[in-house]
C-alpha distance (Angstrom), angle and dihedral (degrees) to the residues before:
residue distance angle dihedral
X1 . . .
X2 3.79 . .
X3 3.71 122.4 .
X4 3.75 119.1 -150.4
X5 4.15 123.4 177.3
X6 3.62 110.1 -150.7
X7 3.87 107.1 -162.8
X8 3.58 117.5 -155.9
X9 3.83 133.5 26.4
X10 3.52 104.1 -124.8
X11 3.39 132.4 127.0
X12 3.99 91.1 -79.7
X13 3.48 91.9 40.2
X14 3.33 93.8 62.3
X15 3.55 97.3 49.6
X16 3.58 91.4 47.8
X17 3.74 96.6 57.7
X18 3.90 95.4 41.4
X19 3.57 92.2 54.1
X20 4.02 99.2 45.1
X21 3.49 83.5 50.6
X22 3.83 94.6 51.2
X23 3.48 91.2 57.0
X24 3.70 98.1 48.9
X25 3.80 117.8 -78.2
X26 3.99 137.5 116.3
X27 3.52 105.9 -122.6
X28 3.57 130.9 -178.8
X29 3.89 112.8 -151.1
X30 4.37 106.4 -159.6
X31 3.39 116.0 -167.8
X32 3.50 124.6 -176.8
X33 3.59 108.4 -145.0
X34 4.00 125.2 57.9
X35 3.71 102.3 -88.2
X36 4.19 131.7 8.1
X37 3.27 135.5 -106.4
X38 3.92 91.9 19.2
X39 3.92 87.3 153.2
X40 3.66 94.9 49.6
X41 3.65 82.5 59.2
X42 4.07 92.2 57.3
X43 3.26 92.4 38.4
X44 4.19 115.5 115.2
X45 3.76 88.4 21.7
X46 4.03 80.7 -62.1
X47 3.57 86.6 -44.6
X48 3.80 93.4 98.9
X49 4.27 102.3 -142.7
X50 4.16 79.8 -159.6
X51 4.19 86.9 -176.5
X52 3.76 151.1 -12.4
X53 3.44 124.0 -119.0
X54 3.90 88.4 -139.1
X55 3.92 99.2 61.4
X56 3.78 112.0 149.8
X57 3.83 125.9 170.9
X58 3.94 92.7 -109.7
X59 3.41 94.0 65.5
X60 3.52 90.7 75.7
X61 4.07 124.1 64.1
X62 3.40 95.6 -123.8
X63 4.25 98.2 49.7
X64 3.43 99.3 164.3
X65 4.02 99.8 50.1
X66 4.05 84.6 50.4
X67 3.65 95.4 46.4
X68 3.37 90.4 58.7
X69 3.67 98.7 46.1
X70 4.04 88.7 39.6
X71 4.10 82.8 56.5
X72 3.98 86.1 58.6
X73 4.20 91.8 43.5
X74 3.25 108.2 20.1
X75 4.22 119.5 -161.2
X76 3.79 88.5 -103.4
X77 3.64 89.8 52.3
X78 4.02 90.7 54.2
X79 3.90 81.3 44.2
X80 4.09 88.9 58.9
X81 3.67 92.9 38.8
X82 3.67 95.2 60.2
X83 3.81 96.1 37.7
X84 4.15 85.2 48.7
X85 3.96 86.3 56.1
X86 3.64 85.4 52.8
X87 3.83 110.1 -103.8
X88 3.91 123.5 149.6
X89 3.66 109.1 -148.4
X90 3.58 141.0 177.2
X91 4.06 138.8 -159.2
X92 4.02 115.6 -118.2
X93 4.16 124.2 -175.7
X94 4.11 113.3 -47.9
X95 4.06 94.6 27.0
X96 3.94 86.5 -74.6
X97 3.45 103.2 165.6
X98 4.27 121.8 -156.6
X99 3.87 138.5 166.6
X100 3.98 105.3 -85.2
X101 4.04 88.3 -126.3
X102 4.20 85.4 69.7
X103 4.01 87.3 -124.9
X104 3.55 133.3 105.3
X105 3.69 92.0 -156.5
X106 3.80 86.1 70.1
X107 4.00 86.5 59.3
X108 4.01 81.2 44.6
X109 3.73 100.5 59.5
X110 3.95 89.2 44.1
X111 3.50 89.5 60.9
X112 4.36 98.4 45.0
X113 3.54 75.3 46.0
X114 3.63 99.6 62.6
X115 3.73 97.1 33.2
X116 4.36 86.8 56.7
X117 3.88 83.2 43.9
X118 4.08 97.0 45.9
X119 4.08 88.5 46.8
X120 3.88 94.6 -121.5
X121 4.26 111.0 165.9
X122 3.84 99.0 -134.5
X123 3.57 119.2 -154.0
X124 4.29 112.8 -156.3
X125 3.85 117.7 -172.2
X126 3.68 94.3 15.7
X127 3.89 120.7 116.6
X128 3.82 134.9 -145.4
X129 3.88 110.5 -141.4
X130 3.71 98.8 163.0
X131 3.59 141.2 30.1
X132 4.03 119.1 -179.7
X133 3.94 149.4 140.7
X134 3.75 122.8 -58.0
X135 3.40 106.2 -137.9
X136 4.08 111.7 -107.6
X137 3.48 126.6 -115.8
X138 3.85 91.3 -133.9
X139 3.70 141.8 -19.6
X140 3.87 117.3 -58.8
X141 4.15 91.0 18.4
X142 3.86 108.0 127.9
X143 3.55 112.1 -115.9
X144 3.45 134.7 -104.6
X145 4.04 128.8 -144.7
X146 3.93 132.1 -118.7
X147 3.86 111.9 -154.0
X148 3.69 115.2 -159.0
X149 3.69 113.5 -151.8
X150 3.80 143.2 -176.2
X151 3.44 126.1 -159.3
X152 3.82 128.9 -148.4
X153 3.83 95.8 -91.8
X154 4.12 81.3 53.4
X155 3.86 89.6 -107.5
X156 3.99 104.7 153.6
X157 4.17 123.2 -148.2
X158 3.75 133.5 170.3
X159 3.65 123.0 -142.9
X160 3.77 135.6 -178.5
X161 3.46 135.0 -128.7
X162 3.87 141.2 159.8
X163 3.71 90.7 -128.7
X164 3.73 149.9 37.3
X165 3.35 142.1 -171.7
X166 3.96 120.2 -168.6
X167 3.91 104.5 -152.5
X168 3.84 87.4 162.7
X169 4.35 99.6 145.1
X170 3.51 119.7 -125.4
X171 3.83 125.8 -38.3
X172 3.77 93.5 38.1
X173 3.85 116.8 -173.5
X174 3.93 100.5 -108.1
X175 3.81 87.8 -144.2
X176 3.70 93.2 72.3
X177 3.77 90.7 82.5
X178 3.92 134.7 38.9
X179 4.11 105.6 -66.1
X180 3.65 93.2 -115.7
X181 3.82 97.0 73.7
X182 3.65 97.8 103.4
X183 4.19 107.1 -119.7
X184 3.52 123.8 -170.6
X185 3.68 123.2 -151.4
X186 3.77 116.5 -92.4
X187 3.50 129.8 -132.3
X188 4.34 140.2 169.4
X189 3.72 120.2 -82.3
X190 4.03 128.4 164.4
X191 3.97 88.9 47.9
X192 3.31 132.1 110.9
X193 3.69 132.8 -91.5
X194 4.03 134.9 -108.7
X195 3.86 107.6 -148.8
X196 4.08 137.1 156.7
X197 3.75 108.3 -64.5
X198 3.55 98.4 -152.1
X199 3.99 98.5 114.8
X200 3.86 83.8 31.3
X201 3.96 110.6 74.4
X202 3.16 113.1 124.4
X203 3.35 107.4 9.5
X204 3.77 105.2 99.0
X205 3.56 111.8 139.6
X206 3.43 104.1 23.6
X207 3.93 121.2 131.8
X208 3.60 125.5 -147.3
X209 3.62 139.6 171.5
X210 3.99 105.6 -134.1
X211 4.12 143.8 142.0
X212 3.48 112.7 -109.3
X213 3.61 117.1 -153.6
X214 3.50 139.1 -172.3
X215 4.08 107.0 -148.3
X216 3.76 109.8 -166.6
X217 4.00 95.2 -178.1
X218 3.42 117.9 46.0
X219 3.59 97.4 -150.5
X220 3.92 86.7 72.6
X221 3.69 87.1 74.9
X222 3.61 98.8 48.3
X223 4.02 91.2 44.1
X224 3.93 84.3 56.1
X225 3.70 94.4 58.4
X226 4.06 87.7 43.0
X227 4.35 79.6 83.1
X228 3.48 84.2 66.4
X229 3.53 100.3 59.5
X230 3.57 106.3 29.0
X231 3.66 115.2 17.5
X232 3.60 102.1 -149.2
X233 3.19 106.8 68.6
X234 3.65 122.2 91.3
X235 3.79 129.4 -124.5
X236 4.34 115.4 -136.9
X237 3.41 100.4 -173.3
X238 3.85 95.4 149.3
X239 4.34 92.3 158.2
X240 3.99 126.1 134.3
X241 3.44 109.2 -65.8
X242 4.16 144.5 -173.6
X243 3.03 138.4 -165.5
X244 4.56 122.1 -157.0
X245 3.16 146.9 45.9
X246 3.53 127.3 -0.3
X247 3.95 121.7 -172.8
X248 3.99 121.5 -155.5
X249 3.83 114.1 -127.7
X250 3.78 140.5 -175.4
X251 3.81 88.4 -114.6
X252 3.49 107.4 28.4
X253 3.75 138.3 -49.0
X254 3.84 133.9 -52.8
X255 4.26 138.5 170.8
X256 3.80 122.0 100.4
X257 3.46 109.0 -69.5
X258 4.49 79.0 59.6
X259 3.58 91.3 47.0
X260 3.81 93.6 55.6
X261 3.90 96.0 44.2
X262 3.77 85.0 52.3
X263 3.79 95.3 69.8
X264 4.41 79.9 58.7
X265 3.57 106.1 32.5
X266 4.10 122.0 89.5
X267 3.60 127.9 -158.2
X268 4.18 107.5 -84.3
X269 3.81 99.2 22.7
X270 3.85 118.2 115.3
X271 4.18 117.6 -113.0
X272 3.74 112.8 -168.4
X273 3.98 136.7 -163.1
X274 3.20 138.0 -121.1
X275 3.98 98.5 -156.7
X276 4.08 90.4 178.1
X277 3.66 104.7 28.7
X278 3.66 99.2 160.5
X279 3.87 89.8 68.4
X280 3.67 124.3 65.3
X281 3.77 125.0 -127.3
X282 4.18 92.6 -96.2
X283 4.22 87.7 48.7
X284 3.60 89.3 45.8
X285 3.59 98.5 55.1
X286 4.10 94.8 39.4
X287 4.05 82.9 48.9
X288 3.65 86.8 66.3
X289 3.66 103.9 32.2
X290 3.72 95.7 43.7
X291 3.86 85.5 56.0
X292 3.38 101.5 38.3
X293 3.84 81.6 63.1
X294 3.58 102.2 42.6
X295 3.91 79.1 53.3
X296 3.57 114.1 35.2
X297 3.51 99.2 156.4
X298 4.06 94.8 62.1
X299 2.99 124.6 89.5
X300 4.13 131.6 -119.3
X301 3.58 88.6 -93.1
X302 3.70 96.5 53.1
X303 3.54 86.5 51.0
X304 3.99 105.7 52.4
X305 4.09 88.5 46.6
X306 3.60 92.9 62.8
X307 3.89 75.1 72.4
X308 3.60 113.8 18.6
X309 3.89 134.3 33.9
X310 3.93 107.8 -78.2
X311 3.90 93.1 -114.8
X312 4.15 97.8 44.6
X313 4.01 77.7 45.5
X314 3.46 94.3 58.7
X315 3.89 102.2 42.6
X316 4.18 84.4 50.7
X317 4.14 84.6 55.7
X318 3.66 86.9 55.3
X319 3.52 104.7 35.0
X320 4.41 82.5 52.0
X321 4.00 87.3 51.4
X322 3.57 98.0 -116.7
X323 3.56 129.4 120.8
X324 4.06 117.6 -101.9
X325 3.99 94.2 -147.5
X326 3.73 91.5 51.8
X327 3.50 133.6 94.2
X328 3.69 120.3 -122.5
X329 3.58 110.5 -114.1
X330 3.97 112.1 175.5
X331 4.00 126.6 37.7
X332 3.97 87.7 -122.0
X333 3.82 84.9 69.6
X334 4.10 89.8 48.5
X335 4.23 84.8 55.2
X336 4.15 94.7 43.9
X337 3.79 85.7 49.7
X338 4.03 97.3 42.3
X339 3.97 86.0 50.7
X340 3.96 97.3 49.9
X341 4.23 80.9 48.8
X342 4.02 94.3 59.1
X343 3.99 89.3 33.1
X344 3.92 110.0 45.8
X345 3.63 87.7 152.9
X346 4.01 123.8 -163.7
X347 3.82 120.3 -178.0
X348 4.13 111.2 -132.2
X349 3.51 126.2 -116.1
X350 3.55 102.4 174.8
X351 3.64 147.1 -73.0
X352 4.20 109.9 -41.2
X353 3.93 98.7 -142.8
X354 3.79 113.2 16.6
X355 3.75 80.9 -174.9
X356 3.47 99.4 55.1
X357 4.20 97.4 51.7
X358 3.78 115.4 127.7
X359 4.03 96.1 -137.3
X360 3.82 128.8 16.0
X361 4.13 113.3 -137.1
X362 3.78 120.9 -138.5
X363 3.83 127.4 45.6
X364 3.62 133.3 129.5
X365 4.08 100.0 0.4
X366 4.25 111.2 -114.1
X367 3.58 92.3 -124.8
X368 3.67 98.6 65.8
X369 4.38 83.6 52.1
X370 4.22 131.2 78.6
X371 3.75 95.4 -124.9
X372 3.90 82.1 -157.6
X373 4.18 98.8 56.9
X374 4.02 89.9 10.9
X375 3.87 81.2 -122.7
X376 3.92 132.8 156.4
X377 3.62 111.9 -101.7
X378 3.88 92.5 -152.1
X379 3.64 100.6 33.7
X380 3.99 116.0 47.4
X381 4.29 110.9 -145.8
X382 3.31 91.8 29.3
X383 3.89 118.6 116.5
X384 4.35 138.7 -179.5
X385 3.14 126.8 -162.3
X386 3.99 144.3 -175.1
X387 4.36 118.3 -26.7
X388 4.22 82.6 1.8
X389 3.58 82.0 71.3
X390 3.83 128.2 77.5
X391 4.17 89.1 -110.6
X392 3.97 141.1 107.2
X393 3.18 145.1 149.0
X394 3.84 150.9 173.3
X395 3.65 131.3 -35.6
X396 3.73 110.5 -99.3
X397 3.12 110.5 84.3
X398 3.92 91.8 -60.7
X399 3.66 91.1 117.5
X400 3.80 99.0 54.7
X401 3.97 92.1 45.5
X402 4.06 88.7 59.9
X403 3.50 87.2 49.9
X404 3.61 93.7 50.1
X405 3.99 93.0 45.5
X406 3.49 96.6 48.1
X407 3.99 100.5 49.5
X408 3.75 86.4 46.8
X409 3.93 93.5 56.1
X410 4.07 95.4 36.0
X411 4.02 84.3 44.5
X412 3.95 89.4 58.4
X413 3.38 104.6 36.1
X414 3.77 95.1 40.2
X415 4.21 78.7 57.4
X416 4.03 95.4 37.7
X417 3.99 93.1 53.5
């Protein structure tokens, strides 16, 4: 019988060892904390959104590795999987996709379930420190894997298998494997950002919903506004963009739409928001002036929260140069105003928390991997999975759905041979 190690019990991990197990192996699944899938179990806020229905290969960073693999388990596959092991689920706003019971310990229990069920050993509180070559019985024999272990009183053991499957998360330690698996340095993404605070005081805590863009050539703002003043001409602002919520801090800003520009943004470049998306620039500026008429005794202020919260109103007043307890007098003041709304600009400084990031980029680089068996190229039986590898994408349940894909695939073909 085939003997696979699966190390790490993560969501891919997981997968991985109840599927090599399905189709026939012993596996041994070592994970080095006290339980697995502890982060499944935060995930979602504890809700666990475990996939979207709207997954496409360039939401990811590394497209055409996860196409590949996507073509091999596709998203409704991971859909039948999951309702196979017995889950209910339903679809909220943005394709997010969670377990209909609102818990992620429901998605949990499936999963001890079918790792009980499959016959996997599972090893808690026992971590991997080194993963390496077997030595072969002659020329041309495919090798097998020694897995050094310690366990929680620091007791070490080596164990054999023909197979392995490194479901480590992100930041793995690149000495786990043989040195010539390319790694490339990690770093946070999904997190939010630390920027200048000058248009910011006072607006910690406030929640807005907003597109957050990342314009690398100024001249697609001023084009934009060029639909203001003469109607014919066309915008072609074609520049990273979200869409969600964004969430006013001390330091910077935070929320979804944040965390996803994070994985694109670098330290020193300029992110801008959209504080009334749904309008374009021509609606935003007859919003204003159109009120600002109806109203003439109010002042700016008055004006801007009919639309925004009275504090992010004010700090757009200043950051346009006009004066909150004033009234607008002339339309050109309506346009400055409706251009400072769709560009609140902040300049980046870096990620807030590197602590608190969702997904860590970097790992094992694609190109040394199979996408179709999620196997190394130079080294036969040996398998990566999930964060370990080189791939992320956006929050939404994008991340989980990777993980799911590529423990399934490694889990087979680590079985398969």
């Amino acid at each position: 019988m085939t003997t696979v190690a699966v190390v790490g019990g993560g969501a891919s991990g997981v997968l991985a060892a109840v599927e090599a197990s399905r189709f026939g192996c012993q596996v041994c699944l070592y994970e080095a904390g006290p339980r697995v899938l502890k982060k499944v179990l935060a995930s979602g806020n504890g809700r666990c959104n475990f996939t979207n229905s709207d997954i496409m290969p360039s939401d990811y960073n590394r497209p055409e590795f996860v196409a590949e693999a996507m073509n091999c388990v596709t998203p409704e596959d991971v859909m039948r999987y999951f309702a196979d092991l017995g889950l209910l689920a339903f679809e909220e706003e943005e394709g997010r996709v969670y377990p209909y019971s609102g818990k992620a310990t429901t998605v949990v229990d499936l999963l001890l379930w079918a790792l009980e069920e499959a016959g996997v050993d599972v090893h808690t509180s026992t971590r991997v420190i080194q993963v390496r070559p077997a030595a072969s019985d002659s020329p041309g024999n495919r090798q097998g894997w020694d897995v050094l272990t310690e366990g929680q009183e620091g007791s070490r053991e080596s164990v054999s298998f023909d197979r392995v499957v490194m479901s480590v998360g992100g930041a793995p330690d690149a000495s786990l494997v043989p040195e010539d698996v390319k790694y490339i340095r990690t770093s946070p993404v999904l997190c939010a950002l630390k920027t200048d605070t000058d248009n910011l005081k006072g607006l910690s805590g406030i929640k807005v919903r907003a597109r957050v863009y990342l314009d690398e050539d100024p001249t697609d703002l001023q084009d934009a506004w060029l639909d203001v003043v003469d109607p014919e001409f066309e915008a072609d602002y074609c520049g990273p963009e979200e869409y969600g919520e964004v969430l006013f801090r001390d330091y910077g800003v935070s929320g979804i739409a944040v965390f996803n520009m994070s994985r694109l943004v670098r330290p020193g470049q300029m992110v801008f928001l959209d504080l009334l998306c749904d309008l374009d620039p021509q609606a935003k500026v007859d919003f204003i002036w159109d009120q600002s008429m109806a109203h003439p005794d109010r002042s700016i202020h008055q004006v801007l929260s009919g639309a925004l919260p009275s504090r992010l109103a004010r700090n757009v007043i200043v950051a346009a140069g006009l004066n909150p307890d004033e009234p607008i007098i002339a339309e050109e003041e309506a346009v400055v105003l409706a251009m400072v709304c769709e560009s609140f600009g902040l300049k980046v400084k870096g990620v807030a928390d590197p602590k608190q990031a969702q997904v860590t980029r970097g790992g094992w680089a694609v190109k040394g991997f199979i996408p179709q068996t999620m196997e190394s190229k130079k080294h036969p039986g040996l398998f990566a999975t999930g964060e370990a590898l080189d791939v992320d994408g956006k929050c939404g349940g994008y991340n989980l759905h990777w993980a799911w894909t590529s423990g399934i695939i490694a889990g087979r073909s680590a079985a398969q041979g």
